[in-house]
C-alpha positions in Angstrom: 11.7 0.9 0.7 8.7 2.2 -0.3 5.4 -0.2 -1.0 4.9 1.8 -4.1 8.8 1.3 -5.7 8.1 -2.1 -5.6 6.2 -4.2 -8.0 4.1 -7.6 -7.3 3.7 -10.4 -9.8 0.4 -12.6 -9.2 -0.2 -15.2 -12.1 -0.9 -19.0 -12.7 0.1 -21.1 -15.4 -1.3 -24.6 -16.3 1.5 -26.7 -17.8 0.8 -28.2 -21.2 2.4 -31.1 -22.4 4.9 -29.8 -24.4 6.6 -28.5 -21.6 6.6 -32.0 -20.0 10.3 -32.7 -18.5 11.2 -29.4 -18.2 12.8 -28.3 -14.9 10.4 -25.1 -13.3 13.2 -22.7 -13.2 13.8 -23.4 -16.9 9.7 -23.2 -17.3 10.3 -20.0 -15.2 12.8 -18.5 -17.3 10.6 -19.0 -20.3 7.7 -17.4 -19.1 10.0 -14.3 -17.5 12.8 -13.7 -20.1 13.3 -10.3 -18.5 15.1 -11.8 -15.2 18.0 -13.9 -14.8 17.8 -17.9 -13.9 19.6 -16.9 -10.4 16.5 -14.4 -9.6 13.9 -17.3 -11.0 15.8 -19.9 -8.2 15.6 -17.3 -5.1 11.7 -17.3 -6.3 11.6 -20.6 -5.5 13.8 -20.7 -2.4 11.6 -18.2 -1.0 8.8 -20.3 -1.6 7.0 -17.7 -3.8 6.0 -20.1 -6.4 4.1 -23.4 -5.7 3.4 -26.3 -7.8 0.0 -27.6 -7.4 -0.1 -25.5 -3.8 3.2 -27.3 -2.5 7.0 -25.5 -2.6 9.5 -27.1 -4.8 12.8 -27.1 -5.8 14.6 -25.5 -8.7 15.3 -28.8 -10.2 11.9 -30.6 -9.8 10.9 -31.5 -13.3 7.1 -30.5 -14.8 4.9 -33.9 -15.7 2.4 -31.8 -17.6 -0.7 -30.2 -16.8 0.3 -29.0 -13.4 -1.1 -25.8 -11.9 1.8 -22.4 -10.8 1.1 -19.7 -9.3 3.8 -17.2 -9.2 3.3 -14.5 -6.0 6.5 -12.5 -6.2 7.4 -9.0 -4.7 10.3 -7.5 -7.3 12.7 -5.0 -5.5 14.0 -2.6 -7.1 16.5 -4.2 -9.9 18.3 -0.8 -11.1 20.6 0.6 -8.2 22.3 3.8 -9.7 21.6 7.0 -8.4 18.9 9.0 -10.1 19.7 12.4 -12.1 17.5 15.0 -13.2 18.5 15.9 -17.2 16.3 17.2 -20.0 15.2 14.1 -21.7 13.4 14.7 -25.2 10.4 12.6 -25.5 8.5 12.9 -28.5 6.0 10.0 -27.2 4.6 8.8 -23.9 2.1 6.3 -23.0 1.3 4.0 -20.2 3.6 1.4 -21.5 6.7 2.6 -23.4 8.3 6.3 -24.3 9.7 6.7 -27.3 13.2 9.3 -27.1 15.3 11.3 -29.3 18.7 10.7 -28.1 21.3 13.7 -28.4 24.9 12.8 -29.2 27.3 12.8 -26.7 24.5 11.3 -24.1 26.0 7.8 -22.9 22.8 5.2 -22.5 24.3 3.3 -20.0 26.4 3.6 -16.9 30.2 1.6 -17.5 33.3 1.6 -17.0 34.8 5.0 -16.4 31.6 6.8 -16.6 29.6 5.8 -13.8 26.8 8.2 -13.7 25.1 11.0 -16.1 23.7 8.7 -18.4 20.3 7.7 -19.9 19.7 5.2 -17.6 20.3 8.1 -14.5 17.8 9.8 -16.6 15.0 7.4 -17.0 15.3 7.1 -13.1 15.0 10.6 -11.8 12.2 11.3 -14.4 10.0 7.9 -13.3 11.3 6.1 -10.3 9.2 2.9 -11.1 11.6 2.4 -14.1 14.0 1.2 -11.7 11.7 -2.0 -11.3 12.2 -3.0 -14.6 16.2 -4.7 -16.3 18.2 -1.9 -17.7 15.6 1.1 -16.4 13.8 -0.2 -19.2 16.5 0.0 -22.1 15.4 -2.5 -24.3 18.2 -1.1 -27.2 21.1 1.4 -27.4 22.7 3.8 -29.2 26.3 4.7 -29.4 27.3 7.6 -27.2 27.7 9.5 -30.2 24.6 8.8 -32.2 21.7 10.4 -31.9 17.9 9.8 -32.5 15.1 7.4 -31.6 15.0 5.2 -28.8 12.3 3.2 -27.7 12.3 2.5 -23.2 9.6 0.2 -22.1 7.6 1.4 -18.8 6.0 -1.9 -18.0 7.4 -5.9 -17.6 5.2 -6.6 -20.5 6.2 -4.0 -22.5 9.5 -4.7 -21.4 9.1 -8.3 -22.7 7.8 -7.8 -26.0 9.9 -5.2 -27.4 12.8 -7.7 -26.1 10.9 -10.7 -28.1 10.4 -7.8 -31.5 14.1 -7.1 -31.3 15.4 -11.1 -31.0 13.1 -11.7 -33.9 14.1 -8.7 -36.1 10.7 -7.3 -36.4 11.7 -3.6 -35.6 12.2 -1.6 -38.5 15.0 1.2 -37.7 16.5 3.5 -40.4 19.2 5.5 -40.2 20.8 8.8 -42.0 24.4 8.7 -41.8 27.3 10.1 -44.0 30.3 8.2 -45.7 33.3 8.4 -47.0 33.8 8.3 -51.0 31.1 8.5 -53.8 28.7 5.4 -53.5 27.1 4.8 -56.6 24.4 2.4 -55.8 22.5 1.0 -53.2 23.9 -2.6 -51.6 23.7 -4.6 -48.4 26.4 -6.0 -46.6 25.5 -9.2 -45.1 29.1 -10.1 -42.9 29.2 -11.2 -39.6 30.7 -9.1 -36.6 32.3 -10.4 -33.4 35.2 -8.8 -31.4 38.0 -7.5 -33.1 40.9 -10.2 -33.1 43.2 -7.9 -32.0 41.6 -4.5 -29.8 38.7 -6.3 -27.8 37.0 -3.3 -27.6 36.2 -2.7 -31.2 33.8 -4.7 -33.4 35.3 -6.4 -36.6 33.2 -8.3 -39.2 34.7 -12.0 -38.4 34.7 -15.4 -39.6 32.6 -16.8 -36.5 31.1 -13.8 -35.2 27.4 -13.1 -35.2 24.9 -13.0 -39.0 24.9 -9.1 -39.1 22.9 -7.3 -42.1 22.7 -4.2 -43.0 20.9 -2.2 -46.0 22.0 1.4 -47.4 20.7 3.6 -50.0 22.1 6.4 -51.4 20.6 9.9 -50.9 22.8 12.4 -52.2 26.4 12.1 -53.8 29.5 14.6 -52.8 32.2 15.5 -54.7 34.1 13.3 -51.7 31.4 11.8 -49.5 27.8 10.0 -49.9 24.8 10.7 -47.3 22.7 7.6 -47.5 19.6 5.8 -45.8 20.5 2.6 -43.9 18.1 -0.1 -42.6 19.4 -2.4 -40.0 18.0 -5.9 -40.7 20.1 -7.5 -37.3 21.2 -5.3 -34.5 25.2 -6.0 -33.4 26.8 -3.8 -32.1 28.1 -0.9 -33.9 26.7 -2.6 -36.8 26.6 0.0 -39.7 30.2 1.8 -38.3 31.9 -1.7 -38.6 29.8 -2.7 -42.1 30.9 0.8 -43.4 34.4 0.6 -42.8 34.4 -3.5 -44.1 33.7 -1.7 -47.5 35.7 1.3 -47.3 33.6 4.0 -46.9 33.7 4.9 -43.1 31.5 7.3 -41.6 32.4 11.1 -41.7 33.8 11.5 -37.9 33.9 8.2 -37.0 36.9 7.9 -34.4 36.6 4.1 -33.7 36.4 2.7 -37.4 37.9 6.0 -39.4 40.4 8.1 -39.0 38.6 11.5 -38.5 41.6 13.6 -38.5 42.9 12.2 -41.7 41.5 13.6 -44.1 42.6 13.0 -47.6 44.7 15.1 -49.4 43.1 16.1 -52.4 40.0 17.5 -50.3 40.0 21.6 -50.4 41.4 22.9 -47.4 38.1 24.6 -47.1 36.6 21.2 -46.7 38.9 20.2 -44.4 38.3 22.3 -41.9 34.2 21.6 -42.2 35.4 18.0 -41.7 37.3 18.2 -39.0 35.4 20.6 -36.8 32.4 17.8 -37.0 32.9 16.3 -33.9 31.0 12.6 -34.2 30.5 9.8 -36.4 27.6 11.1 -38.8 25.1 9.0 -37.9 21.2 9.7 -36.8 18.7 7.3 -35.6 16.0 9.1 -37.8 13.2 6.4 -37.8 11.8 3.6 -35.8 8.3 1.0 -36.2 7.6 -1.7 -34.3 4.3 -3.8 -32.8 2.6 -1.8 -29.9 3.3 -4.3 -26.8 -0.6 -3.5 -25.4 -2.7 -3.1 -29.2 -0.1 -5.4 -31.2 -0.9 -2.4 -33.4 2.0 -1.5 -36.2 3.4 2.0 -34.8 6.0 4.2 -36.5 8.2 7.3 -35.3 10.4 9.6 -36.8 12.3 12.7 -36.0 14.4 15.4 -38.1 17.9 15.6 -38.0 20.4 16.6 -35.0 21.6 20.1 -35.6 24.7 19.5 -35.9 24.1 16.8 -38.6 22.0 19.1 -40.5 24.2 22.1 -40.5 26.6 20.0 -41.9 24.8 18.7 -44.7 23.9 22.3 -45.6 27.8 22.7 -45.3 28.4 19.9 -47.9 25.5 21.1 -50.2 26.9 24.7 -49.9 30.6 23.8 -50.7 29.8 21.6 -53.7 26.9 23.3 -55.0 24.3 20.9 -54.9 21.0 20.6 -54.4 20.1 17.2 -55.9 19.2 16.0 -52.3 16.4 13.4 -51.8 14.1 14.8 -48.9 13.8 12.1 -46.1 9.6 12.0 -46.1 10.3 9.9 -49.0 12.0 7.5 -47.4 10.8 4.0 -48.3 11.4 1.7 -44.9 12.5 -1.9 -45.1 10.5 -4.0 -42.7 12.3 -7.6 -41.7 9.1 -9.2 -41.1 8.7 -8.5 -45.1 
């Protein structure tokens, strides 16, 4: 293994009070959020962290005001293979990239598709990602959703956004396109779990997890509704599952709408538009958050995917109209407000 694939953590802690009965590899686990209790206990069985300059145990419990130092070489965490693949970054510094995700590119490696993914990506284009959980994935999108994604380059980095995210202080706005004519803006505050029935779809569910979610309207169709959504919680496939709860599924959506039925009194015209489009319409078109290093409010966006845009045109064209809002004038909901 190379020295320089490899990344050492030197720091001391003096424990206050407050943290008084606490076991060390719970103290550990609060101080490194990024790695798992298990990796926190082979620390300590390795005698890479000292209490007071003396080894402990996992289980010895903190009296309060006791010195740590923490010396720990971190291997390597990420073990899939590297691949080279055109990766649009639209910023870069020496803490985070922010991306612009195409559709159809999977984020990370699973079941049936091992390899070819984001996370292969990230690797091949900066091997020190691999130090880091996740290649430094902090948040995903659907394989078939494009736009911005933010990957941290550094442990800190790594932490904070993780911290931004639990607390909902990352603004992210979306374009996507519904089903029906919506006639005024509304949030959907319903919680999501897994489906009762198909455990791998999301359902909004008695016991399942506070999801909201925020949608204005942009421009009405003579049959469907291209709107603005702001994501207040992050479940997964949040705004597909919110928009089908109400009934107006996203255009393409072959999870949560059926996107080869397509109603019957829609122009055959139409129809074909619609069923050519080969995604959920849905674009990760905006994204702010707290600069890890500055703490300093930063904010992204990026225009439309192609094939999202072309299809908007398509919709405009076929109705005639041209009553659409233009997407500078976006007003962005921040949680933290």
């Amino acid at each position: 293994m190379n020295q320089q694939n490899k990344q050492i953590i030197t720091q001391n802690y003096r424990v206050t009070p407050n943290d008084a009965g606490m076991r060390i590899d719970q103290y550990l686990a609060k101080m490194f959020p990024e790695f798992s209790r298990g990796s926190i206990q082979k620390w300590i069985s390795n005698q890479c962290i000292l209490i007071d300059s003396k080894n402990c145990k996992a289980k010895q419990k903190l009296k309060g005001y006791e010195n740590i130092d923490v010396n720990v070489t971190i291997e390597p965490t990420v073990v899939d293979k590297p691949q080279k693949m055109d990766i649009d970054i639209i910023f870069e510094d020496e803490d985070l990239m922010v991306i612009n995700k195409p559709a159809g590119l999977l984020v990370h490696p699973g079941s049936g598709n091992p390899d070819n993914t984001l996370l292969n990506g990230l690797l091949a284009y900066n091997d020190s990602q691999s130090l880091l959980p996740r290649a430094g994935i902090v948040h995903r999108l659907d394989k078939q959703t494009s736009g911005l994604m933010v990957v941290a380059k550094t442990t800190n980095a790594f932490n904070s956004l993780v911290q931004q995210l639990k607390e909902h202080t990352v603004a992210r706005q979306y374009f996507a396109i519904a089903k029906g004519v919506l006639n005024s803006s509304n949030l959907i505050d319903r919680p999501i779990g897994r489906h009762l029935k198909n455990r791998t779809k999301m359902a909004v569910v008695i016991n399942g997890k506070r999801a909201v979610t925020h949608f204005d309207i942009l421009e009405n169709f003579k049959h469907y509704t291209s709107i603005k959504v702001n994501l207040e919680t992050g479940r997964t496939h949040q705004i597909r599952v919110h928009m089908h709860y109400v009934g107006h599924q996203l255009l393409g959506d072959p999870v949560y709408g059926n996107h080869l039925r397509i109603e019957p009194n829609i122009e055959s015209g139409l129809k074909d538009i619609i069923r050519a489009f080969p995604r959920q319409a849905l674009h990760a078109q905006f994204l702010s958050f707290n600069h890890p290093k500055t703490n300093e409010l930063v904010s992204f966006k990026c225009n439309l995917a192609d094939d999202l845009a072309e299809l908007l045109e398509e919709l405009r064209d076929f109705d005639g109209m041209n009553n659409h809002e233009s997407a500078d004038d976006w007003e962005v909901y921040y949680p933290e407000d």
